[in-house]
N, CA, C and O atoms as a printed pandas DataFrame, in Angstrom:
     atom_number atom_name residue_name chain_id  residue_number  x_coord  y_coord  z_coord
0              1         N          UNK        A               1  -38.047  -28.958  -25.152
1              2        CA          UNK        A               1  -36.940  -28.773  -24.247
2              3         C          UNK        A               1  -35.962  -27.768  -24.839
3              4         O          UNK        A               1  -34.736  -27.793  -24.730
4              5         N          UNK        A               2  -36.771  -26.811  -25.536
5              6        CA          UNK        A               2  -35.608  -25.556  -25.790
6              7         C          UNK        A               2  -35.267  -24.732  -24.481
7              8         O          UNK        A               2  -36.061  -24.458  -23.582
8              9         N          UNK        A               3  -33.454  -24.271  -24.579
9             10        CA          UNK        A               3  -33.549  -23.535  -23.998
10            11         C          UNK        A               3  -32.652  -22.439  -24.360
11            12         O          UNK        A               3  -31.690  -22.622  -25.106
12            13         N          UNK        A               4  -32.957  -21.244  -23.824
13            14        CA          UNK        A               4  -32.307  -19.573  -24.657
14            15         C          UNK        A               4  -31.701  -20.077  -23.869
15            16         O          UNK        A               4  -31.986  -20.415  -22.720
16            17         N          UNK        A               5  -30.332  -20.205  -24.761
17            18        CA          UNK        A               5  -28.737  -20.104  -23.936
18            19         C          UNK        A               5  -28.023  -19.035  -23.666
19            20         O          UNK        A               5  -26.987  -19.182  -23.017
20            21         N          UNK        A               6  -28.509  -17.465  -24.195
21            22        CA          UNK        A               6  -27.981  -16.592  -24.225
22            23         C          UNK        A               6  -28.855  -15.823  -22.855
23            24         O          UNK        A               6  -28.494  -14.779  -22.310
24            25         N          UNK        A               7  -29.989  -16.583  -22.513
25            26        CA          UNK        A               7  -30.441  -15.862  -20.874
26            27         C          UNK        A               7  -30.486  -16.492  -20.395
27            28         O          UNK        A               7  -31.342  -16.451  -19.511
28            29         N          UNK        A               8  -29.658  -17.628  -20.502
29            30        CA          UNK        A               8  -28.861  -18.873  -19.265
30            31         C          UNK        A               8  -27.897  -17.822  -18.697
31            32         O          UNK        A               8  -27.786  -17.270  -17.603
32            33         N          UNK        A               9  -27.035  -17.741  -20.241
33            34        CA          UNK        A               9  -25.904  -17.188  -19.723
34            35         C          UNK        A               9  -25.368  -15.501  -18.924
35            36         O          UNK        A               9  -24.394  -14.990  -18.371
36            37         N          UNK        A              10  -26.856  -15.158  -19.374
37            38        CA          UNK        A              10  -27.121  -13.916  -18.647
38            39         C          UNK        A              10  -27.485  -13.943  -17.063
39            40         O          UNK        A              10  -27.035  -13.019  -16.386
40            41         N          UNK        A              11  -28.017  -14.620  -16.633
41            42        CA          UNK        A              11  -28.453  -15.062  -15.407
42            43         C          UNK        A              11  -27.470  -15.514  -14.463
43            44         O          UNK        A              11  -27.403  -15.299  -13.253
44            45         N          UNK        A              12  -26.701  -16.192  -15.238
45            46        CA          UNK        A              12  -25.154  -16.805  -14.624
46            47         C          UNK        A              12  -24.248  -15.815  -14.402
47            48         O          UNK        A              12  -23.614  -15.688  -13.354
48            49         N          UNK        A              13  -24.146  -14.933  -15.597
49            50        CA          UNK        A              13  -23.458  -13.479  -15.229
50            51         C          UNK        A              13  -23.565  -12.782  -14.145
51            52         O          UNK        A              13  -22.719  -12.463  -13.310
52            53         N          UNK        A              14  -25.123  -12.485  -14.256
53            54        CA          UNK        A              14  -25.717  -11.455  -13.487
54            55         C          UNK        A              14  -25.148  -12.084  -11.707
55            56         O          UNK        A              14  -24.757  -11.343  -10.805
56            57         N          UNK        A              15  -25.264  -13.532  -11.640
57            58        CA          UNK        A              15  -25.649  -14.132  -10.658
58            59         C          UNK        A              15  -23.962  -13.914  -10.243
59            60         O          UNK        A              15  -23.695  -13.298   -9.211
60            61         N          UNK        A              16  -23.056  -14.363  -10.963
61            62        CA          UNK        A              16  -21.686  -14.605  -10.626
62            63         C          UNK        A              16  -21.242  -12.694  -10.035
63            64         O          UNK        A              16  -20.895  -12.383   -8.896
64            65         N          UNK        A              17  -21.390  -11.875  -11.058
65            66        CA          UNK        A              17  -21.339  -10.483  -10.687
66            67         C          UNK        A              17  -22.009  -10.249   -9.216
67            68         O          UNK        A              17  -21.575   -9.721   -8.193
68            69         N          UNK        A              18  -23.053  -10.768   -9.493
69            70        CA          UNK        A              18  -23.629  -10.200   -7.934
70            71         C          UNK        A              18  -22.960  -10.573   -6.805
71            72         O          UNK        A              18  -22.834   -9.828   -5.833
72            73         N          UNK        A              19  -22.502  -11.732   -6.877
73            74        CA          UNK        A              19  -22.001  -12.563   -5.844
74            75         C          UNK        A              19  -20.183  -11.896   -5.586
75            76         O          UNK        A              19  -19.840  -12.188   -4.441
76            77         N          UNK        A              20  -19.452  -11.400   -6.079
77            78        CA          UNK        A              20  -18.395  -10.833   -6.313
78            79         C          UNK        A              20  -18.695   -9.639   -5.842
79            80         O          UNK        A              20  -17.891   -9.272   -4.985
80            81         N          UNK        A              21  -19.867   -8.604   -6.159
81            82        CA          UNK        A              21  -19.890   -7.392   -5.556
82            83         C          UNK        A              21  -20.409   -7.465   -4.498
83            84         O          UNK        A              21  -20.081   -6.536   -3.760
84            85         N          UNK        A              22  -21.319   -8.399   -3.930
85            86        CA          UNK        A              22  -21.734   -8.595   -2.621
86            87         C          UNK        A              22  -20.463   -8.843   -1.905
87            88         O          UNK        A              22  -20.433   -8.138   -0.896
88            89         N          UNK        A              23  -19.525   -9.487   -2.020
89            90        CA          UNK        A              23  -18.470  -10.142   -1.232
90            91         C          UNK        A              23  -17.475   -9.100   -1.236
91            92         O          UNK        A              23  -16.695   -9.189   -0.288
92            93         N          UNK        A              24  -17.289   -8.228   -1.950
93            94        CA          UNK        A              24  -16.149   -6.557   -1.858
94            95         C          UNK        A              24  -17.432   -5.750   -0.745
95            96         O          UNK        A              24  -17.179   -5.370    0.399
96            97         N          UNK        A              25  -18.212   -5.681   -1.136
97            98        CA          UNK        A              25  -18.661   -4.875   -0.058
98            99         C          UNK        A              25  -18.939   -5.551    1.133
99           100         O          UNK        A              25  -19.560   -4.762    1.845
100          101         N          UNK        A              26  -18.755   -6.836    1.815
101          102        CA          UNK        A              26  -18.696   -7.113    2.599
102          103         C          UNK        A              26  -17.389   -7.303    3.386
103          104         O          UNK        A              26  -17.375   -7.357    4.616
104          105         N          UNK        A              27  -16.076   -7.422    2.468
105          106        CA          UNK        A              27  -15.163   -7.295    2.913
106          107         C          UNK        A              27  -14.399   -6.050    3.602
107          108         O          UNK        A              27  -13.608   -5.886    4.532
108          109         N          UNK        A              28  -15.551   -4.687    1.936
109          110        CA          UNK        A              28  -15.052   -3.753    2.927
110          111         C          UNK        A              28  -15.793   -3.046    4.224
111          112         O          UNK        A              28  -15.247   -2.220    4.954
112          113         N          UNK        A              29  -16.693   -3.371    4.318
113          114        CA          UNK        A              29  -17.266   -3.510    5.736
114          115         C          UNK        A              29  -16.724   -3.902    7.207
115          116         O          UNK        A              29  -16.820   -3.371    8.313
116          117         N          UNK        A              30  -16.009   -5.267    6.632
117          118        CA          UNK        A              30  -15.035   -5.664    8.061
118          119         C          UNK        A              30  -13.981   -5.486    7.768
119          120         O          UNK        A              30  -13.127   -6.018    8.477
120          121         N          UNK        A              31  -13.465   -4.535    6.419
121          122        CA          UNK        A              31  -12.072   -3.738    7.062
122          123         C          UNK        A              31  -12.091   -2.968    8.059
123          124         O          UNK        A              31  -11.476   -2.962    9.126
124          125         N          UNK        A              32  -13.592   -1.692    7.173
125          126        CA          UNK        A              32  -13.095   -0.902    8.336
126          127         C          UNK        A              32  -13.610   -1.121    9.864
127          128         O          UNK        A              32  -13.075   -0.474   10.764
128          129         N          UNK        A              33  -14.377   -1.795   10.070
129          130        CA          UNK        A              33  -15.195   -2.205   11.849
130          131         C          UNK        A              33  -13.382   -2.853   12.333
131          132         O          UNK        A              33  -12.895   -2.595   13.434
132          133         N          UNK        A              34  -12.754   -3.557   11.420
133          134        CA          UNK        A              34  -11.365   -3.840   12.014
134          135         C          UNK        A              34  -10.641   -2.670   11.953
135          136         O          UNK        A              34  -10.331   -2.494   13.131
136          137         N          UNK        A              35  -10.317   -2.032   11.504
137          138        CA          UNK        A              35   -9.838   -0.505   11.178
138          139         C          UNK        A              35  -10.242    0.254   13.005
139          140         O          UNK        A              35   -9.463    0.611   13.889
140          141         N          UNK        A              36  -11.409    0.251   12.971
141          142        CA          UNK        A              36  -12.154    0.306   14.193
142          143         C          UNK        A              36  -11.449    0.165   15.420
143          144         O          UNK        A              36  -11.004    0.867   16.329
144          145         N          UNK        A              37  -11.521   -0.924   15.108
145          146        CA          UNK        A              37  -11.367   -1.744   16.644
146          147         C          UNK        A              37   -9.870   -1.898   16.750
147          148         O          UNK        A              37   -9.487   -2.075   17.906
148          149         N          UNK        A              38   -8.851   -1.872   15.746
149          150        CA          UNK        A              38   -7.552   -2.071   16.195
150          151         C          UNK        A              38   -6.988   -0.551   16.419
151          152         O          UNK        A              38   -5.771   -0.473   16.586
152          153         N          UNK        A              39   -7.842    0.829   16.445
153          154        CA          UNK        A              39   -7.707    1.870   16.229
154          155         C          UNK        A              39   -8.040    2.108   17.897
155          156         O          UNK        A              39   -7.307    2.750   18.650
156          157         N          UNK        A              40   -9.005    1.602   18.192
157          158        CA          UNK        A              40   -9.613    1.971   19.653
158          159         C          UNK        A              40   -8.425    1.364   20.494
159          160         O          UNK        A              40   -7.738    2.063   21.239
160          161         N          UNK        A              41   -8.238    0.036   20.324
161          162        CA          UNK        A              41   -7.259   -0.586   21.242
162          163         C          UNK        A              41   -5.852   -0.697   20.890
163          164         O          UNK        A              41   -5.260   -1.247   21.818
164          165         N          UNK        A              42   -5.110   -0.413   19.974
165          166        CA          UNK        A              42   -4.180   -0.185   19.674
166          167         C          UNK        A              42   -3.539    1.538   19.078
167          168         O          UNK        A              42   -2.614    1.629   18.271
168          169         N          UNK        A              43   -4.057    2.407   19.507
169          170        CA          UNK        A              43   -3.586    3.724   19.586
170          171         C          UNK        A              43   -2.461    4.302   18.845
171          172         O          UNK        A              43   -1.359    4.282   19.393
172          173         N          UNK        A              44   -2.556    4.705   17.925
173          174        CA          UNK        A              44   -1.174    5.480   17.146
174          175         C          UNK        A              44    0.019    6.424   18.653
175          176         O          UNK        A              44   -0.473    7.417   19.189
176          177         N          UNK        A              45    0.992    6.097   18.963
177          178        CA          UNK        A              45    1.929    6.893   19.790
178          179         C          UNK        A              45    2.644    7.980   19.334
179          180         O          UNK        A              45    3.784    7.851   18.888
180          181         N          UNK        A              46    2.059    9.066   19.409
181          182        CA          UNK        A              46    2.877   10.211   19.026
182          183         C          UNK        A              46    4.259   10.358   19.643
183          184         O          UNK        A              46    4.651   10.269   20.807
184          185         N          UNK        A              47    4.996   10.661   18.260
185          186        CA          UNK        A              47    6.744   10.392   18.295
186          187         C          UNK        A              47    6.622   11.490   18.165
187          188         O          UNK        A              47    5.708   11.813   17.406
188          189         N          UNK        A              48    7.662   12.931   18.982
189          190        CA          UNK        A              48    8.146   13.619   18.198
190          191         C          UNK        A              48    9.153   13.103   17.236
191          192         O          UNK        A              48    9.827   12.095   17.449
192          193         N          UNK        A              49    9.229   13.873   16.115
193          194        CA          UNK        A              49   10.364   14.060   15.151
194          195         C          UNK        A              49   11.910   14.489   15.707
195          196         O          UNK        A              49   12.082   15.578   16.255
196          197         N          UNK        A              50   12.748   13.758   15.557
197          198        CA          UNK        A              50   14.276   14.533   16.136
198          199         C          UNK        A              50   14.595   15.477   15.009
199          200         O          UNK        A              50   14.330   15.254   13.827
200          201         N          UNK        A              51   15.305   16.765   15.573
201          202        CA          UNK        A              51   15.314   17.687   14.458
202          203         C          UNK        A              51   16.797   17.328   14.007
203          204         O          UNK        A              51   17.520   16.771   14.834
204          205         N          UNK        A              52   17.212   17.573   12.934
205          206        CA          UNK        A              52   18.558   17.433   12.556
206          207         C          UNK        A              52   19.325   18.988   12.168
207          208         O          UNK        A              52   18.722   19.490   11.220
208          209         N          UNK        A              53   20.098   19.575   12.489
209          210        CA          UNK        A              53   20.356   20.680   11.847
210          211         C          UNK        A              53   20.859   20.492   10.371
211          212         O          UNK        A              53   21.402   19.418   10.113
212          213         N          UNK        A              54   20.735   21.410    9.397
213          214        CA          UNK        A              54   20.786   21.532    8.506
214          215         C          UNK        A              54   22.644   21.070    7.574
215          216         O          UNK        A              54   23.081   20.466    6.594
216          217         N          UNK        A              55   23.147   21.941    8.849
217          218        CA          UNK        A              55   24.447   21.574    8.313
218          219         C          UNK        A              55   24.967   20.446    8.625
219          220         O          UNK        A              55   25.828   20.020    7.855
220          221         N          UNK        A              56   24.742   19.933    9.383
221          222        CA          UNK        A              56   25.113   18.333   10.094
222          223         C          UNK        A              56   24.620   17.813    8.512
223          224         O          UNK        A              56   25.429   17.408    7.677
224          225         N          UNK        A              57   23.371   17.893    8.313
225          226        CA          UNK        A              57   23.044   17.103    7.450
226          227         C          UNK        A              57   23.615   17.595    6.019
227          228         O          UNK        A              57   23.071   16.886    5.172
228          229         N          UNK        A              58   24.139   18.149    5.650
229          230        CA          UNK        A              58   24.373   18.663    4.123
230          231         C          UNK        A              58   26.125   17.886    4.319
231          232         O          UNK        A              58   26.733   17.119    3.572
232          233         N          UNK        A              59   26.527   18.536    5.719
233          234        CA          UNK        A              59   27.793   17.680    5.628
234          235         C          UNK        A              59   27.828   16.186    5.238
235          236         O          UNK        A              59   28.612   15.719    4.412
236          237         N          UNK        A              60   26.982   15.549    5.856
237          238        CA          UNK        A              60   26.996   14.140    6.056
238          239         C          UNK        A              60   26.772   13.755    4.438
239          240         O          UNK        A              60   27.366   12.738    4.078
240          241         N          UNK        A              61   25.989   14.450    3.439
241          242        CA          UNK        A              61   25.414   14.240    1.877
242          243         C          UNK        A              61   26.597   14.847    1.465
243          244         O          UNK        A              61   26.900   14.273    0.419
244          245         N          UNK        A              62   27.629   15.902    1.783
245          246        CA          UNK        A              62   28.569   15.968    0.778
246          247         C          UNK        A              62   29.711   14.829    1.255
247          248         O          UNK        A              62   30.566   14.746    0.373
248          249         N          UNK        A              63   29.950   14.042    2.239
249          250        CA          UNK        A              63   31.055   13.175    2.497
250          251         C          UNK        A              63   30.327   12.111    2.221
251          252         O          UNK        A              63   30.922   11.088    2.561
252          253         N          UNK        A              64   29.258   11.909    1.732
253          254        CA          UNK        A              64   28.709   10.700    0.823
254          255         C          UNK        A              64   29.440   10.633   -0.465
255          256         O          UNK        A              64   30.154    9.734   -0.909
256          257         N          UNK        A              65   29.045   11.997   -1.061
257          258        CA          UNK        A              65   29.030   12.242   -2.846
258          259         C          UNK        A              65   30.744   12.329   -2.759
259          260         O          UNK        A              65   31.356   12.129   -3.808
260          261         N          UNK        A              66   31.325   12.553   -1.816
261          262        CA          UNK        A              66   32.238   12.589   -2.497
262          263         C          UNK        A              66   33.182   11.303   -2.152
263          264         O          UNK        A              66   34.269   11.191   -2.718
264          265         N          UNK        A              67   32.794   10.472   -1.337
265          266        CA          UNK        A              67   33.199    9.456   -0.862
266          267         C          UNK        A              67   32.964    8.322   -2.269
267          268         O          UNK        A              67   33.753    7.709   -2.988
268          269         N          UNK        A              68   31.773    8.405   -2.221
269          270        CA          UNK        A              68   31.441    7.844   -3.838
270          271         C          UNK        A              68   32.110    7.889   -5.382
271          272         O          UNK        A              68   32.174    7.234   -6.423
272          273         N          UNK        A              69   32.510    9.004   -4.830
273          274        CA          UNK        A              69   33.170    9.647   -6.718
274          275         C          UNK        A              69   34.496    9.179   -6.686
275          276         O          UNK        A              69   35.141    9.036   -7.724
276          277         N          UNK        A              70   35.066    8.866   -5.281
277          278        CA          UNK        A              70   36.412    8.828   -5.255
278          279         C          UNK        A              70   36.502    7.265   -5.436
279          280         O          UNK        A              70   37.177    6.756   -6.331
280          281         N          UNK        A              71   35.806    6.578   -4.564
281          282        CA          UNK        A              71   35.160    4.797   -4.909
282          283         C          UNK        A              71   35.391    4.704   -6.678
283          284         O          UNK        A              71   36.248    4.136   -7.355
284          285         N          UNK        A              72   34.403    5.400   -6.974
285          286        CA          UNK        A              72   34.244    5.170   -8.275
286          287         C          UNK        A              72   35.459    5.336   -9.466
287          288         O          UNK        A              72   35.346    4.836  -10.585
288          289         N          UNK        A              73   36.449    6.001   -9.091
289          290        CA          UNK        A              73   37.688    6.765   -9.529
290          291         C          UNK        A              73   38.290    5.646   -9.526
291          292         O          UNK        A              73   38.247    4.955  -10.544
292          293         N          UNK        A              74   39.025    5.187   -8.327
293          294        CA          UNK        A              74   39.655    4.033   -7.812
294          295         C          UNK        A              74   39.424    2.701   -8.236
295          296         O          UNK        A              74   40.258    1.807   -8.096
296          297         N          UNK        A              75   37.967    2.506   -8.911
297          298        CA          UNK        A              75   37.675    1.262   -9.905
298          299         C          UNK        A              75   38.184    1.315  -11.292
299          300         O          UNK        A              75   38.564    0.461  -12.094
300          301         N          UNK        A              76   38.049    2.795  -11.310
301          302        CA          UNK        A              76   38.428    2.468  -12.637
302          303         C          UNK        A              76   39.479    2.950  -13.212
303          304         O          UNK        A              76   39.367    3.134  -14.424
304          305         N          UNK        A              77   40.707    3.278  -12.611
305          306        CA          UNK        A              77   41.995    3.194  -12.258
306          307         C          UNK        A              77   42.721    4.094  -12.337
307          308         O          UNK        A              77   43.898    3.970  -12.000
C-alpha cells in the first residue's frame, strides 16, 4: 500500500489548475456573449459634447485659484 505522494500531489495540482483555468475561460466567454447582448439591446446614445469657450473657462480656473489663496490667507491670519 505504497503510495508516491509527490504524484498524488501532482495530479491534485494539475487537477485543481485545470479546473480554475477552465472556469476563467468560461467566464470569459459569458462576459463577452453578455457584452453582446446588452450591446445589441441596450445601444450606446451619442451625446454631443457642449463646447465651452476657452475664456469662460480659464476665467472660471482663475476665480477658483484665486478664491482659494485668499481662503487660505484668511486662515491663517
Amino acid at each position: 500500500m505504497e503510495t508516491n505522494l509527490i504524484a498524488e500531489a501532482a495530479k491534485f495540482m494539475l487537477l485543481g489548475m485545470g479546473i480554475v483555468f477552465l472556469f476563467l475561460i468560461i467566464m470569459i466567454l459569458v462576459l463577452k456573449v453578455q457584452a453582446k447582448i446588452i450591446g445589441k439591446y441596450f445601444p450606446e446614445k451619442k451625446v454631443s459634447p457642449v463646447k465651452a469657450t476657452k475664456a469662460s473657462d480659464n476665467t472660471a480656473k482663475m476665480a477658483a485659484i484665486v478664491a482659494a489663496v485668499q481662503h487660505h490667507k484668511n486662515l491663517k491670519g
